[in-house]
N, C-alpha and C positions, 0 to 999 in steps of 0.2 A: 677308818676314815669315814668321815659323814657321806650318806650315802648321795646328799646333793652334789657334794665336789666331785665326787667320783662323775657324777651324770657332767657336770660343768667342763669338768677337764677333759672326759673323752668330745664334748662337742668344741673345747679350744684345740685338740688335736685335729680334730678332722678341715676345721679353719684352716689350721695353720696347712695341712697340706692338701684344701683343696683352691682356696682364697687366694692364695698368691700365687700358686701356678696359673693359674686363670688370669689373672689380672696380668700379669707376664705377656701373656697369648693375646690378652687384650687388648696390651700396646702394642706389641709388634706388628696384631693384625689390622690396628687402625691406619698404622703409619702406613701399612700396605695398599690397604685398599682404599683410602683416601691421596695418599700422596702429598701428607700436608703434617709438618711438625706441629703445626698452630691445635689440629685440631686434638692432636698427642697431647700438647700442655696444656686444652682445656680440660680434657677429660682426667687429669692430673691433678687441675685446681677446682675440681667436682669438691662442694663443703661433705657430702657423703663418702667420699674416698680419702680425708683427713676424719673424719666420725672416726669411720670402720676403722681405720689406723692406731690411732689413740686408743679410743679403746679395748682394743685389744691386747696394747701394751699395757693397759691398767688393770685390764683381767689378771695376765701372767702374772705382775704385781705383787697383785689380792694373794693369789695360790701361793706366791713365794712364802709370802708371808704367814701365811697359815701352817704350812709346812716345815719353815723353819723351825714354829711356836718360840716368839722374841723372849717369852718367859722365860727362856731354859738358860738365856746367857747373859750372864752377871756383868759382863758390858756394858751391857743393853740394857740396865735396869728404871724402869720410868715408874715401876710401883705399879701402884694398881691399873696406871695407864695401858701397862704393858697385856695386862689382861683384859682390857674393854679392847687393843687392836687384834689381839689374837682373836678375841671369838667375834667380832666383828666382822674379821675379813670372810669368814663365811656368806656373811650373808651379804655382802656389798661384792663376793664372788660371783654369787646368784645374780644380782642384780644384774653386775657388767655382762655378764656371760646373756643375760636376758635383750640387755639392748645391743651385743654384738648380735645376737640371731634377726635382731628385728633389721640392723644397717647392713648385713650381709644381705636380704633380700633386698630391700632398698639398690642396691649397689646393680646384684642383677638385672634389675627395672633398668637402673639408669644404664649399663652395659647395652641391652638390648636399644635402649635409645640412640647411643651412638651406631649402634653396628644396622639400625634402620636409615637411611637416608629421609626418606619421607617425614619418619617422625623427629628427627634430627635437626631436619629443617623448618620446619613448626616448632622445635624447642627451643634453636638459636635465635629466631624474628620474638618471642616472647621476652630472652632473655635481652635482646640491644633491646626491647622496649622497656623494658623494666629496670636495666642499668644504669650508672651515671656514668655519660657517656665522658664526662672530665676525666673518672679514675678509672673508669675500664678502656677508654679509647675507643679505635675501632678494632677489636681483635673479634669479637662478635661480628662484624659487618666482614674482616677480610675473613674467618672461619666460613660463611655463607657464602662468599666470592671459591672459596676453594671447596663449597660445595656444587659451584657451580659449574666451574672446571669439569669437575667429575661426573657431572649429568652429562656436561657436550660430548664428554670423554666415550660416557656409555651411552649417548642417545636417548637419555632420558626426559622425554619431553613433560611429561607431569613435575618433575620435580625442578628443571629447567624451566618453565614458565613461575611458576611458584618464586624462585627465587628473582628470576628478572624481572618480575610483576613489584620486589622488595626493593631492589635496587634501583628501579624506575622512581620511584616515592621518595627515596633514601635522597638520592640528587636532584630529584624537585623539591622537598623540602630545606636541605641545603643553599640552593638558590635563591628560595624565598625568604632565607632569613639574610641572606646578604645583595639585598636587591640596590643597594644606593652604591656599592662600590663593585668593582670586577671581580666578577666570584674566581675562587682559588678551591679548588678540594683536596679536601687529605689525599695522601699520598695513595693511601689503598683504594681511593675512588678513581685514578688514572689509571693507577695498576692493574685494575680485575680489565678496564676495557681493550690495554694491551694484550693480556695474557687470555681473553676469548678471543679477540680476532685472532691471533696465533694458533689457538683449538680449531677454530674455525674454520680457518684459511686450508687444512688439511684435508677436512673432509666434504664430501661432497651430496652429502644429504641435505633437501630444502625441510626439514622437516623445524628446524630451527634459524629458519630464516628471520623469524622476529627479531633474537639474539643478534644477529647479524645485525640489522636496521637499528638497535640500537647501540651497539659497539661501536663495528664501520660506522653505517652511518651516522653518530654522534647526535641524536639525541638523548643522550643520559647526557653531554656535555652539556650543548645547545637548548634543549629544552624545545616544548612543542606549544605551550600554552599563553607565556607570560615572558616577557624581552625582560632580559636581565645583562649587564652588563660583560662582556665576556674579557676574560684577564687575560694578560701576554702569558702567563704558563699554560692558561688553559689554549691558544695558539698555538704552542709548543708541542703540546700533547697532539694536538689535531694536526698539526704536520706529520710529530712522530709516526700515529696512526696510521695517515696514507703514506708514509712512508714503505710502511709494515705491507701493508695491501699491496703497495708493487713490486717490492721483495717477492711475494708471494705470486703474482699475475695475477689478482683476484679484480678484473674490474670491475663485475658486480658489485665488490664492496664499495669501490670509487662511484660507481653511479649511482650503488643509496648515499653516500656521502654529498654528491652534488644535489641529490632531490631533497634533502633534510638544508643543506644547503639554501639553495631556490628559496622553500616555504619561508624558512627563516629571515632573509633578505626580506622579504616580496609582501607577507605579514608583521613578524616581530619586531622589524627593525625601518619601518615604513615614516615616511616624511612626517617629520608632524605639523601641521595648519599652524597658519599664522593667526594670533587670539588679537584682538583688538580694543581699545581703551574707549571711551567717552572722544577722547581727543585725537582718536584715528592712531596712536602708536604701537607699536607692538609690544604686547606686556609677557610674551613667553618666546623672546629671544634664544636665553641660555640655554631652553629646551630644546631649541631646535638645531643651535649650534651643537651643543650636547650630541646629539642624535647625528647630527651631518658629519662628525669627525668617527662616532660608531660605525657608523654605513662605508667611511671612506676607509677606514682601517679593514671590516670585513671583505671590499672589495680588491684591495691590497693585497688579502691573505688569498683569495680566490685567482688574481690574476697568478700570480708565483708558483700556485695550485694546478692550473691550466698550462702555466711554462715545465712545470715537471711532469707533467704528463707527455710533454712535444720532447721534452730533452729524452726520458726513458723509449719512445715511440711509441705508445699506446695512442696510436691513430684510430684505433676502431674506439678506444672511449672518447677519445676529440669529437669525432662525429657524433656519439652519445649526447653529449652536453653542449655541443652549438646546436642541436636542435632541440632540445630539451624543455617542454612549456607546459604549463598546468594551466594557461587558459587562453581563450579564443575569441579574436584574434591572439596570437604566439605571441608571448612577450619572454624576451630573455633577459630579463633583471640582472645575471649576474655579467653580463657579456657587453660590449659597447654596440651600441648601436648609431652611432653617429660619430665625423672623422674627429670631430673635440675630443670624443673620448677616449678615440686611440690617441692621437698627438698628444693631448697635455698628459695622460697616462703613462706614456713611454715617455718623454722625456723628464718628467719628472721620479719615475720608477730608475731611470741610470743616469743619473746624474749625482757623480760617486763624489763632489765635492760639498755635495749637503749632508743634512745630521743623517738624515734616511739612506746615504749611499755607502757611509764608513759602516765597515765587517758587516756586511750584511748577510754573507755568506754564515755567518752565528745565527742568524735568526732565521736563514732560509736555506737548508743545508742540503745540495743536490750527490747522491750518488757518486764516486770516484773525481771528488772534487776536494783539492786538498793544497794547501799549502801560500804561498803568498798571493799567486794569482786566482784564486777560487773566487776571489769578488769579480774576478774579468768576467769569467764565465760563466760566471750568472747573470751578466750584463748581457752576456751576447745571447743568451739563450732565452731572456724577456727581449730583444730583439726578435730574434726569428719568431717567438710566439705572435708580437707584436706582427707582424711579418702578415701569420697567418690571417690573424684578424684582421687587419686591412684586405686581405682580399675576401673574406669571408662577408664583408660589408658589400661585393656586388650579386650575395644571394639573399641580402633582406629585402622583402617585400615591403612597400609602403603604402601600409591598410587606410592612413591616413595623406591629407595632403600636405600635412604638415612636417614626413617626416620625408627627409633627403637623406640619404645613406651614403652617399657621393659627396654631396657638397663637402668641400674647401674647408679647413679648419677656421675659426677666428683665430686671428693672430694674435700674441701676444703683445700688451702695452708697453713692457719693459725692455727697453735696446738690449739688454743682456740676455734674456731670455731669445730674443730673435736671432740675435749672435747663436747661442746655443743650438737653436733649432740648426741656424743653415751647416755649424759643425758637425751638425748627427746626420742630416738630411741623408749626404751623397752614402753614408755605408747603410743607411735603411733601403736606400735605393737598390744600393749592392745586395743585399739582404732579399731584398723582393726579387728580383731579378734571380737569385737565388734556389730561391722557391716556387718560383713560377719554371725552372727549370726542374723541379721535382716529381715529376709528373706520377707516381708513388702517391707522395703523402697527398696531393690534391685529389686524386680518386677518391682516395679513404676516406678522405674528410667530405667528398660532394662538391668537390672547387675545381673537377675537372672541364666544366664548361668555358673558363679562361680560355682563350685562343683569340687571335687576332681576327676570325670569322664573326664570334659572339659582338667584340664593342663595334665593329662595322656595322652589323645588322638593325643592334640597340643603338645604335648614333653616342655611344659612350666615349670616352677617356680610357684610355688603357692606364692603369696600377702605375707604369713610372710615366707616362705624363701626367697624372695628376703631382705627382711628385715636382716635377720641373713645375707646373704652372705655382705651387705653394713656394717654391724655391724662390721662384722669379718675384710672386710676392712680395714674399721677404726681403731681397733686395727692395724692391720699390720702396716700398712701406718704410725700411731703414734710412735708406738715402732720402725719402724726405721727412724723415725725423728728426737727422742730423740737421736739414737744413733748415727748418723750419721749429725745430723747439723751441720753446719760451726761456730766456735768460732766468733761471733762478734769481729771487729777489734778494736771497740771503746771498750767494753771489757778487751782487751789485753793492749790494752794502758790503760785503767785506772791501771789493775793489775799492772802494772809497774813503772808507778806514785807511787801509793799507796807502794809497797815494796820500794821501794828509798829513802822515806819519814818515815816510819817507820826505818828499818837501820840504816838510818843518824841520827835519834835520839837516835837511841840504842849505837849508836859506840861513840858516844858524850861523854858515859860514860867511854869511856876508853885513852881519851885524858891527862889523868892525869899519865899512865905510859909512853906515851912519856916527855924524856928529854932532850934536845940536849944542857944544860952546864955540863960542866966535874964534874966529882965526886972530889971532894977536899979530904975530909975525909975519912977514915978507911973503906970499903967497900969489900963486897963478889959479887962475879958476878954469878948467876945462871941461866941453861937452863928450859924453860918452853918447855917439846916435851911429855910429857904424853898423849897429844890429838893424836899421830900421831899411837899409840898402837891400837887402837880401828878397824882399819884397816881394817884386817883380819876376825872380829868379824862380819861385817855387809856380808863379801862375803862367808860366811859358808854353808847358807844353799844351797839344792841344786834346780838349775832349774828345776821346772818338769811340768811348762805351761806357758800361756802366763800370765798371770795375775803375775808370779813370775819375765819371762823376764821383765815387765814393774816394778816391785817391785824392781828389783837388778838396774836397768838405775836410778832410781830415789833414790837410797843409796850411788851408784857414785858421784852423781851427790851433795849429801849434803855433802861426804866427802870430795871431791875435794874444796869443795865450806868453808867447816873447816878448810883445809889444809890451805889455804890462811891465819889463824890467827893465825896456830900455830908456829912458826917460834921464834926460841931465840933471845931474847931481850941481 
């Protein structure tokens, strides 16, 4: 035997039984100590871990080959070909056997890479930057999510900043390239921030409180820099979230959630000015309506937010977030400050016969709420919240003279809408009344000061008489609505229509006593004036109000209107 193949073959034996036990141990040990298939089948689709494979099976090959010597079987006879494969495979045996030794190291490298974390995750942020994220997806981005897992897992704060410092970029990038419509992120971008709060929520070390601020509190959603539209799944997900957090009792996580909150309102998502033409008009409208329906949608999501926190009892975070302010004077952006914003909020938040009140329990889903009536009780439970917040309006201070915390709603222009307020009125009443018997939850929240002592002292309105005097309003304001509104003009014109069109078909019928040929025959001529006797009859009785003054104009008015037909024919 050539003394190379013999060197060749004893280094493919030692391969064969030292290479794939290893590599054996190597998946099982990743699956272990990662906890993640994904990052099993990357190390699987390693181009060095197909190399080493193949070739190796093309070594065996070679040796078959040369072993056989194809020469000797008459089969097999290809002529002289068969002699340039036989002494060939020697040296194309060397060869293979040369770049299996060089992929076999190779392989080690790349083993020690997976089984380092550190370096693992320095090779995965290379490779999603270097991939095409079309044909790889993001298994690169969830492989580093499930690296990430595993730092919280161990406490590894180097290599857990490292990644969340990637993933922080990963979904500002993202954002930035879908700024004109409501950004949506792949799947694996809501997922890692479920599957860390969950990590999270268990242990109790602040050493990865960053993680935490950007999980819970959702800025990898939100974003801290640049206002970007935010989409209904992306709502979804941030329900989900606190969902998760109070599952958990973490309300930490809920109070960075409302401070990521706050900024966001208070900066990113801030009024924008009115621009102005040459001719005084407003030339960036749609911008701002734009923006006014963004702001009214986030504070929608926030009031529901605030209602699940009162449904579950997390009264120590209530107190957290009614007093919650990043500047001074206090401003609470996400909270009403004025009775407008409790009134048209609540009754326009349960008011289940608009688009916004059908299944709403689908888009805002509370705790052991299930089945036909789950939209009741998310109505009743944005009441009580509502509840709170009205009394929570006799502990704002007014830094300004401008602002009244008290004053009386404006009422609504639309009779239907006032209709609506005074049907909800008496159970908000009930409601407060309610609550102001909870003497519990007002502690907690700082609204223990309510008592019949406090509005005597402060010359105030107690909570249900402000209630009656809006009640009473309302009434007023209705009853002279009704009596005094403007006759529609289209109204007036159909009335008009409509009589001219009946008439003309009534008078149709009397087209048969007109005759204008002369009478030939034997004929009597008589007057028809019996109608004009009636006269006297309708102007008898006597005026003695107005309601008669207008009874006697409108008997004129139908005599006059008969005189016209009675006239001799």
């Amino acid at each position: 035997m050539n003394k190379s193949l013999e060197i060749c073959s004893g280094i493919i034996a030692a391969l064969l039984g030292i290479a794939y036990p290893i590599l054996t141990e190597v998946i099982a040990n990743l699956n272990e100590k990662y906890s993640s298939n994904l990052i099993v089948d990357l190390f699987l689709e390693e181009r060095i871990l197909r190399f080493f494979k193949r070739t190796l099976i093309a070594t065996l090959i070679l040796i078959a080959i040369y072993f056989l010597e194809l020469k000797r079987f008459s089969w097999f006879d290809l002529g002289r070909l068969n002699y340039l494969i036989n002494d060939s495979a020697s040296y194309l045996t060397l060869i293979a056997t040369t770049f299996l030794v060089i992929f076999f190291f190779i392989l080690i490298d790349k083993v020690l890479i997976f089984y380092r974390p550190n370096a693992y995750t320095n090779y995965l942020k290379n490779q999603h930057t270097l991939s095409n994220q079309k044909e790889s997806g993001d298994k690169y981005f969830s492989a580093l999510s499930d690296l990430l897992i595993y730092s919280i897992r161990i406490r590894n704060e180097k290599i857990a900043t490292t990644i969340s410092d990637f993933h922080y970029f990963a979904f500002k990038k993202f954002r930035d390239d879908t700024l004109e419509s409501g950004v949506e992120y792949p799947a694996a971008y809501y997922d890692i921030i479920y599957r860390a709060i969950e990590e999270l929520a268990v242990i109790s070390t602040k050493r990865l409180a960053f993680i935490q601020v950007r999980t819970a509190g959702a800025i990898w959603l939100l974003g801290e820099l640049r206002d970007s539209k935010i989409s209904e799944l992306t709502y979804s997900h941030l329900w989900r979230n606190s969902r998760l957090s109070l599952d958990y009792k973490r309300d930490d996580f809920l109070l960075d959630y409302w401070q990521t909150a706050h900024q966001h309102f208070n900066y990113l998502l801030r009024d924008i000015e009115k621009q102005y033409n040459n001719r005084g008009e407003v030339i960036n409208l749609p911008l701002i309506e734009k923006r006014q329906n963004e702001r009214n949608r986030f504070l929608e999501f926030n009031i529901f937010w605030g209602a699940l926190l009162l449904y579950e009892k997390r009264y120590d975070c209530l107190k957290e977030i009614f007093w919650y302010s990043n500047s001074k004077p206090p401003s609470y952006e996400l909270l009403p400050s004025k009775m407008n914003d409790i009134f048209y909020n609540l009754f326009n938040f349960t008011d289940e016969y608009s688009d916004f009140g059908s299944h709403i329990s689908w888009k805002y889903s509370f705790p052991k709420m299930r089945g036909m009536d789950s939209d009741d009780k998310i109505f009743d439970s944005i009441f009580h919240y509502f509840a709170v917040l009205f009394l929570r309006q006799y502990s704002i201070v007014a830094h300004y003279v401008y602002m009244k915390p008290l004053a009386l709603p404006n009422l609504p222009d639309a009779n239907s809408d006032k209709k609506r307020w005074l049907d909800n009125l008496p159970y908000f009443k009930k409601i407060v009344t309610e609550t102001l018997a909870n003497r519990y939850l007002l502690k907690k929240v700082k609204l223990d000061f309510l008592v019949d002592d406090y509005y005597k002292t402060n010359s105030l309105k107690s909570p249900l008489e402000i209630i009656e005097d809006l009640i009473t309003d309302l009434n007023a304001s209705l009853e002279n609505a009704e009596i005094n509104q403007k006759i529609s003009a289209d109204k007036v014109n159909q009335f008009y229509l409509s009589t001219k069109a009946i008439l003309s078909e009534t008078l149709k019928l009397y087209n048969g006593l007109r005759n204008a040929k002369p009478i030939k025959t034997d004929s009597k001529s008589l007057y028809i004036i019996g109608t004009l006797n009636v006269i006297p009859l309708f102007l008898e009785p006597k005026i003695t109000s107005q309601a008669n003054v207008r009874n006697a104009a409108y008997f004129n008015k139908q005599i006059n209107f008969m005189t016209l037909f009675a006239r001799p024919i």
